[in-house]
Structure formats: C-alpha cells, structure tokens
C-alpha positions in Angstrom: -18.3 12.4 1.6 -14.6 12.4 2.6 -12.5 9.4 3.2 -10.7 8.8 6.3 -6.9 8.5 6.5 -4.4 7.7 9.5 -1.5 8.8 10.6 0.8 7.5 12.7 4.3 8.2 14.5 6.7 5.0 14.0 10.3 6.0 13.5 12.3 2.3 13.0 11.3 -1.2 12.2 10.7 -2.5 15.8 8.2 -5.2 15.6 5.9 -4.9 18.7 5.8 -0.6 18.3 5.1 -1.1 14.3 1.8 -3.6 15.4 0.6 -1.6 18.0 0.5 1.6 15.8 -1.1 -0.6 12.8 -3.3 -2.3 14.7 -4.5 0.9 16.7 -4.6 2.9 13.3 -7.2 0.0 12.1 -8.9 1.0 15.2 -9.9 4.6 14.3 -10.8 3.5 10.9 -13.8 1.3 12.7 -11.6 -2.0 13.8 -10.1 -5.0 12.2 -14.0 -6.8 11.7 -14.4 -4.0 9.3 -12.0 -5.0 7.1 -12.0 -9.0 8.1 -14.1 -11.5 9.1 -13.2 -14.6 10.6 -11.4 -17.5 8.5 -11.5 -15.1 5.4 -8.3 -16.2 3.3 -6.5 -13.0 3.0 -3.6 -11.6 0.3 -1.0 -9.7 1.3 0.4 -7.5 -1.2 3.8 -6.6 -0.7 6.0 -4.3 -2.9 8.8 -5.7 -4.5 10.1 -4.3 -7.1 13.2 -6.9 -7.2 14.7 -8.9 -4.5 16.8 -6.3 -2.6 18.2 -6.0 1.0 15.3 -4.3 3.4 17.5 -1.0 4.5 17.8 -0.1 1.0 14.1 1.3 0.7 13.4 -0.9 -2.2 10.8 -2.8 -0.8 8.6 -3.0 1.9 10.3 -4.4 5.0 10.2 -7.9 6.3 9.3 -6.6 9.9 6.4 -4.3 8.5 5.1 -7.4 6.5 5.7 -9.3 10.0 3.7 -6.5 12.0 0.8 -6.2 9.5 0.3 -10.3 9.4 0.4 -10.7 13.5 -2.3 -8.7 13.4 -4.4 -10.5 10.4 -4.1 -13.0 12.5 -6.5 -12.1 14.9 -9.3 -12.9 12.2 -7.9 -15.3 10.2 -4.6 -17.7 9.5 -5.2 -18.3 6.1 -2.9 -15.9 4.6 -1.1 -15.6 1.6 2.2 -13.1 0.7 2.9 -12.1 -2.8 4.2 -9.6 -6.0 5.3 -9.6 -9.2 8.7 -8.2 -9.3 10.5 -7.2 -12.0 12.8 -9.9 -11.9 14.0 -11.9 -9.3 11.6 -14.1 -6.9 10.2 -13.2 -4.1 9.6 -16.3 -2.4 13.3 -18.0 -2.5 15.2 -15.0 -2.4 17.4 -14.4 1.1 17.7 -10.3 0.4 13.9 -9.8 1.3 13.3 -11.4 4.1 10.1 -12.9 3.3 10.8 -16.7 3.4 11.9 -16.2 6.6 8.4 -14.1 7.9 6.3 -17.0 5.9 7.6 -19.7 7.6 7.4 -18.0 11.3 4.0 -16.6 11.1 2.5 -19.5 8.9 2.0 -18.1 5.7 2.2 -18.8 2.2 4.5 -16.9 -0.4 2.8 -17.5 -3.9 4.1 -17.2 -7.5 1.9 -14.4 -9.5 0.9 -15.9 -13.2 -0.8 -14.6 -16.1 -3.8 -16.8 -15.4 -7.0 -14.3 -14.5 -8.8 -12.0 -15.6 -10.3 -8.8 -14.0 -13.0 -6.4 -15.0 -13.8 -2.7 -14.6 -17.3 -1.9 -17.0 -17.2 1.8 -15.9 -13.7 2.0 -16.6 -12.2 5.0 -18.5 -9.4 3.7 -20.5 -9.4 -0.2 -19.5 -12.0 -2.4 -18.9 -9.9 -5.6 -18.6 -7.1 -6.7 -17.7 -5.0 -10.1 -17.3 -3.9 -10.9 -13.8 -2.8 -13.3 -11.2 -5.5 -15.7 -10.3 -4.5 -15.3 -6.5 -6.7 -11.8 -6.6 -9.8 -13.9 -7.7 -9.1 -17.1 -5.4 -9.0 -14.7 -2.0 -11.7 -12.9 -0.2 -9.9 -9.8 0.7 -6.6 -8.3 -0.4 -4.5 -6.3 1.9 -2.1 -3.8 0.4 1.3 -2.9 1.5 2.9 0.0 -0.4 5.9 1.4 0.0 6.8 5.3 0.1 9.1 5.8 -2.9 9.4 8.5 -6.2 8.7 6.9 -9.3 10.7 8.0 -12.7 7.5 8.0 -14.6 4.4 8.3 -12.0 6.5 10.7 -9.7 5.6 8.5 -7.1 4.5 5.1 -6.3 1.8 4.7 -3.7 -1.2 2.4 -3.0 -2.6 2.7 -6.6 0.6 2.3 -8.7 1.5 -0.9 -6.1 -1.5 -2.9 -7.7 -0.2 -3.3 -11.0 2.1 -5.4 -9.2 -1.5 -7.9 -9.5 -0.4 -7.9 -13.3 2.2 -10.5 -14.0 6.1 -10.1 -15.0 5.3 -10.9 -19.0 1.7 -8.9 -19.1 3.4 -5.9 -17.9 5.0 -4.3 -20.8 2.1 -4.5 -22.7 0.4 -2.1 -20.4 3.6 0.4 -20.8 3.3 -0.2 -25.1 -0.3 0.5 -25.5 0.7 3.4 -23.3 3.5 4.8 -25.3 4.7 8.1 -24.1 1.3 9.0 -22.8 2.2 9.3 -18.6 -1.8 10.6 -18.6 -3.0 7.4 -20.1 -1.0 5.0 -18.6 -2.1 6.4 -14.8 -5.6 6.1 -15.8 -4.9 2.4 -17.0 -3.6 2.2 -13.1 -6.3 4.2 -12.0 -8.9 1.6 -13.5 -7.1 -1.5 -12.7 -7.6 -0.3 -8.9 -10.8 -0.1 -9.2 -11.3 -3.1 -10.7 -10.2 -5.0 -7.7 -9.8 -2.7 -4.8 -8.0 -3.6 -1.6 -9.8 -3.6 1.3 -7.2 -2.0 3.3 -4.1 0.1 2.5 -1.5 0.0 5.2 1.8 2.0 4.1 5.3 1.3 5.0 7.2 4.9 5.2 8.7 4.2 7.9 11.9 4.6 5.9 10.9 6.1 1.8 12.8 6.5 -1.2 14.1 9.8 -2.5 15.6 10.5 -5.8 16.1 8.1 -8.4 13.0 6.1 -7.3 12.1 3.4 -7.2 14.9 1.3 -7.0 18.0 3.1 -7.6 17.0 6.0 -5.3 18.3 6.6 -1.5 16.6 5.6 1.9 15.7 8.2 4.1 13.5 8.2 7.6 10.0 9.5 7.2 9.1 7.4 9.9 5.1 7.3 9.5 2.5 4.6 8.5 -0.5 5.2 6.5 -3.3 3.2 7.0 -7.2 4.0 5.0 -9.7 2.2 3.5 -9.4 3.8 0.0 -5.9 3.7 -1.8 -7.2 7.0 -3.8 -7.1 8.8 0.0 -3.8 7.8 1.0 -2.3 8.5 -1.8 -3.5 12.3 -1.3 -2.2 12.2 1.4 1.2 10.4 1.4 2.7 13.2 -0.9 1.6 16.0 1.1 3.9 14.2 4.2 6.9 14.9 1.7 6.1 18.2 0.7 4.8 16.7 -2.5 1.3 18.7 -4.1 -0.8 15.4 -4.5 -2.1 16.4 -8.2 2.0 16.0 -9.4 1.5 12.7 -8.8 0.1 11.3 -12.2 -2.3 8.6 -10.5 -3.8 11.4 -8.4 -4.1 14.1 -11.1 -6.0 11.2 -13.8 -8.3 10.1 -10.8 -9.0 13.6 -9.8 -9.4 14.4 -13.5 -11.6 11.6 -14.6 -13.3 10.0 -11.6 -13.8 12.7 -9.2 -14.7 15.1 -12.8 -12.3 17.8 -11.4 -13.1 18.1 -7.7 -10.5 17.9 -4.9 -10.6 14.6 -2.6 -11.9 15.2 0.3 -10.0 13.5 3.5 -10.4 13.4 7.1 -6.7 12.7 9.2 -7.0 10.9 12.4 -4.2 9.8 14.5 -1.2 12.4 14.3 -2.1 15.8 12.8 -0.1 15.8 9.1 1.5 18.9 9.6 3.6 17.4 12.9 4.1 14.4 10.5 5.7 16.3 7.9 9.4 15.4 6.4 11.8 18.3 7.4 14.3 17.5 5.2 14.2 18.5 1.5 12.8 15.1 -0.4 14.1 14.8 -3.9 12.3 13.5 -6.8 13.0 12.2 -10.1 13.3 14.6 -12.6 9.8 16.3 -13.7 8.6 16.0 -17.1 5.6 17.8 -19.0 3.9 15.3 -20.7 1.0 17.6 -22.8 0.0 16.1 -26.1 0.5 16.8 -29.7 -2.5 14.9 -30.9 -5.0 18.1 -31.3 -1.8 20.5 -33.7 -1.2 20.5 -37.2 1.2 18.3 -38.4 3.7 20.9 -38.8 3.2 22.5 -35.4 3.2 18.5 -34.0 6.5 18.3 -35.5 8.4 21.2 -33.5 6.8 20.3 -30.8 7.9 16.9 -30.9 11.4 18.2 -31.6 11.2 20.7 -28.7 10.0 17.9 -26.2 12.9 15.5 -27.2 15.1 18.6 -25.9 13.2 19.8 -23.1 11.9 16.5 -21.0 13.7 14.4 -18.8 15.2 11.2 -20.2 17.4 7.9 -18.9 21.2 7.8 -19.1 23.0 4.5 -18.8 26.0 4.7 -16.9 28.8 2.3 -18.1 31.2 2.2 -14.9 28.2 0.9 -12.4 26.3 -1.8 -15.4 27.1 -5.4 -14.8 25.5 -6.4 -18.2 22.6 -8.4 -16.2 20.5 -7.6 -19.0 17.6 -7.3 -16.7 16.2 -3.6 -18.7 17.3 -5.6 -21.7 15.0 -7.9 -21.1 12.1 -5.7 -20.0 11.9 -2.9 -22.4 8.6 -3.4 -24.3 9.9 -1.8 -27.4 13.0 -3.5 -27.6 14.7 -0.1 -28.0 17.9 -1.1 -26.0 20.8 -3.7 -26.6 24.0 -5.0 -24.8 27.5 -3.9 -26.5 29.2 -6.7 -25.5 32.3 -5.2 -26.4 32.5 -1.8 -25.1 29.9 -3.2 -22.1 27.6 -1.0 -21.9 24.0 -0.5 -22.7 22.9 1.2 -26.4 19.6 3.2 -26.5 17.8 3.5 -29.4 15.9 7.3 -28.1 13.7 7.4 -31.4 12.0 4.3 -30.5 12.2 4.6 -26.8 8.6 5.6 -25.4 9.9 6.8 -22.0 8.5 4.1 -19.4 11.4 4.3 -17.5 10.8 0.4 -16.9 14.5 0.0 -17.4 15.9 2.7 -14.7 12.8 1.5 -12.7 14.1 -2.7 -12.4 18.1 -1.6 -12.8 19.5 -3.4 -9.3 22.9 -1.8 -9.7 21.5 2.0 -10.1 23.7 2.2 -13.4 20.4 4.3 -14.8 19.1 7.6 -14.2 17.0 9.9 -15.0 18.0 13.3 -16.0 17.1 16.6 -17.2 18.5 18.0 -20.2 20.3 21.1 -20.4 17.9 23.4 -22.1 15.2 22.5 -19.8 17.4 23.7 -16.8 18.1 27.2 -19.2 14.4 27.8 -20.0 13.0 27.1 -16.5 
C-alpha cells in the first residue's frame, strides 16, 4: 500500500503563506482530526542541532515552528517545543528564536533528560532505548525536520531528527556501540523511529543545507514543505527534490533493506508534482564514503582492506585558523579520540581510535571541521 506524501510550493518564511500551505497540505493527507483530536497535549519536535541564527539553515526556523503551532491550535493549546541539541539550550537561547514563539503562541519549551525508556520488540538491531520522558508524557508528537546533508547519514530527514528524543549524554553511546558501522548505526535510527513514531512529519526546506551539513554547511532556497504521515515516505522523497537517489541516504537504504526486505517504498505525491518541485541548482553533499564490512575476510585480507579504507574514505580535518578552542567536539567525541593543544590551539586527532561519527564536524559552531576526501579516492574514482 503506498504512503502518501505532500508537496508544496513556499519559497520564504512568511508566516500567514507558510500556514496556509501546511495547513492545506494536512488537508489532502485526510485533515488535521486525523492526526489530532481535541485537547490532546501535543510535542513539537524541532531540530536543533545547536543554538544558531535561523538564516543559517542550522535549524528549523522560528516562523515555520510559529506556522506549524497556529495551526495545532485549532485542536489543542496544550503544546510543548523541544530537542536535544548538541550543546547549547534551546529554550534560553536568543539565536533560535524559540523563546520568543513560546511565549506569543502559549507554549512550553521543555528540557530533554535521560529519564524514559522506549521499546521496539520487533526491532532489528535495538530494542530499547533511553529517552526523554516528554515522548511518554504526550499523546502525539509532531515532527519538524529540517532539509540538511549529514557527514555520516548523507542526510538528515524525519528519521535521523528523532534521535534528537535521545538526550545530550545518551547520545554517544549510540555512535560507540556503532563504531564505524554507518549500516548499523542507521538501523539503530531506523528502530528508534519506530519505536515511537510521530504522528505527523511536517518539513521545513524552505531554505536546506548543502555541503558540509549539518551545521557547518551553506543555506540555499529549496523553497518546499513536506508534509506525510510516515517519516520513512518523506524521507524518499525529500532526496529525490535535491537530485539525491533516496537509497544513498543510509536511513533509507537500512529500512529498505531490513524492514521493507528489499522492495522499493511505494509513494503517492499530492500537492505540487515533484518534478516542478525539483532544485535546479547543483546541491552538494558531504563527501561519500563506502562503508562495506570486513567482518566475513580472513584476517590477512581484513588487514589490507582496513589499510586500503583508511586511504580511500572520507575523513574530518580540523582547521586551526577558524577553531575557537570551545571544546564543544572535545567534549562530545564518544571515544575520546580528540584533545585541545593549548599551545599551538588547535584540535589533535587521534585517527586510529577515531570511529568516524562525524559527531564532532556535526556540533562544530564555527565550521572549523570538514569533511574530506582523500587523494587516492579522487585518483581511483
């Protein structure tokens, strides 16, 4: 049965044009009492990576946040706004603009802790996970994604937004048990989705992130919204608005692999045809990386190959002249493979130890890191 996905034309953050194409989006996709009933007590998950200035891309804007809880507010007032960034908070920060939308439209801004716990029996590679207690206190939760590349997913859509449900601290242990595996750790995402679905993905791409997503990358119109029922469905389709094949994106490709046992997602478009929809400029990603295991070669054979993947996949470079020595991928690496020179000022990486998260180039405020190929992949490809 395939899953229905909007699209719709918005090309800036004007507040009464962004409600009116959410809200008639909602329509096609059955109406607002679908998703809502009356006096539910709703979360809104935003995407906010850190507290950073709305035009930048980092995180979804004030105005779509504004636009999407007007509308909530047709069913219900009890609404709450929240994330887990990766450092930084949300709710007293001036940069995001979300104190400001709380306080006109009567909402709460809440504080995510490790204080919950969610379960997924069928789940392929997690079954449980440790979570804010906000996604077991509401009735329905609402999910705002933001269009962005990702240095290790590819890109971040609805799926890869939830593990923003995970608090600060829990996170690295996610990326540790995950080591180098991009495969495993997408199907951890994958799972954790499913564990505690939204009931409605609404996504901002009014302006996405290009390049060294997603926070050091550069803002560029796309000027759509994405609205569907399932996050697995938008995210199939979000890509494809890019000029992205859906499967690159590692979320997709272990969902596709594991849940769907192969078989493409099926999608009906409403609204705006996705070909009209389509970015005409040339959207850059983060640099690729092939990620196939070792695990089934001799150990002989497992040692080139390790050797040849050091040389041939993509890796994070720590540029000195933009660092301010805020420590914040200090401080988030979960294998404590990096370390502040104080005296030359700049950031050491210990590579043998490094598992390639990318959670340091992901958090960096001051894009001092970035992701690059190395020179023999470039000569071989």
């Amino acid at each position: 049965m395939a899953e229905t996905v909007v699209l719709k034309k918005c090309p800036s953050y004007d507040l009464a044009e962004m409600e009116k194409q959410i809200f008639s989006g909602i329509e096609l996709l059955g109406g607002l009492d679908k998703f809502i009933k009356n006096d539910e007590k709703v979360l809104v998950k935003v995407n906010c990576l850190f507290p950073s200035e709305p035009e930048k891309a980092v995180i979804t804007h004030p105005l779509f946040l504004q636009a999407v809880i007007r509308i909530i507010k047709r069913k219900t007032k009890n609404i709450i706004i929240g994330d887990s960034p990766g450092f930084g908070n949300i709710m007293t920060s001036p940069k995001t603009g979300y104190k400001k939308v709380a306080a006109e439209e009567g909402a709460t801004l809440v504080e995510f802790k490790d204080d919950a716990e969610i379960t997924n029996p069928p789940g392929v590679s997690y079954k449980n996970f440790r979570v804010t207690g906000h996604v077991n206190s509401v009735d329905k939760i609402i999910n705002l994604p933001k269009l962005k590349t990702h240095g290790l997913m590819y890109m971040t859509l609805a799926v890869k937004n939830m593990f923003g449900i995970v608090a600060g601290t829990g996170k690295p242990g996610y990326h540790l048990r995950a080591g180098r595996d991009k495969m495993l750790f997408a199907q951890m995402l994958v799972d954790l989705f499913m564990a505690k679905p939204p009931a409605l993905n609404i996504m901002d791409g009014i302006t996405g992130m290009e390049g060294n997503g997603p926070g050091g990358g550069e803002a560029v119109n796309t000027g759509v919204i994405i609205i569907s029922g399932s996050g697995f469905a938008l995210d199939y389709v979000a890509p494809q608005v890019v000029g992205i094949n859906p499967d690159r994106v590692y979320t997709n490709a272990a969902y596709r692999k594991n849940i769907l046992k192969g078989k493409e997602m099926e999608v009906e478009i409403l609204g705006e045809k996705l070909e009209d929809m389509k970015y005409r400029g040339s959207f850059k990603t983060v640099a690729d990386s092939d990620e196939t295991g070792s695990k089934k070669m001799g150990p002989l054979a497992a040692m080139f190959y390790n050797l040849a993947k050091g040389m041939l996949n993509p890796k994070q470079i720590y540029l000195k002249e933009k660092c301010t020595g805020c420590l914040s991928c200090v401080k988030a690496c979960p294998v404590d493979a990096l370390v502040y020179d104080k005296i030359k000022k700049r950031i050491i990486c210990d590579y043998d130890k490094c598992i390639r998260c990318f959670i340091c180039q992901e958090i960096c405020p001051e894009k001092a890191i970035i992701i690059r190929k190395p020179f023999f992949s470039a000569v071989i490809k």
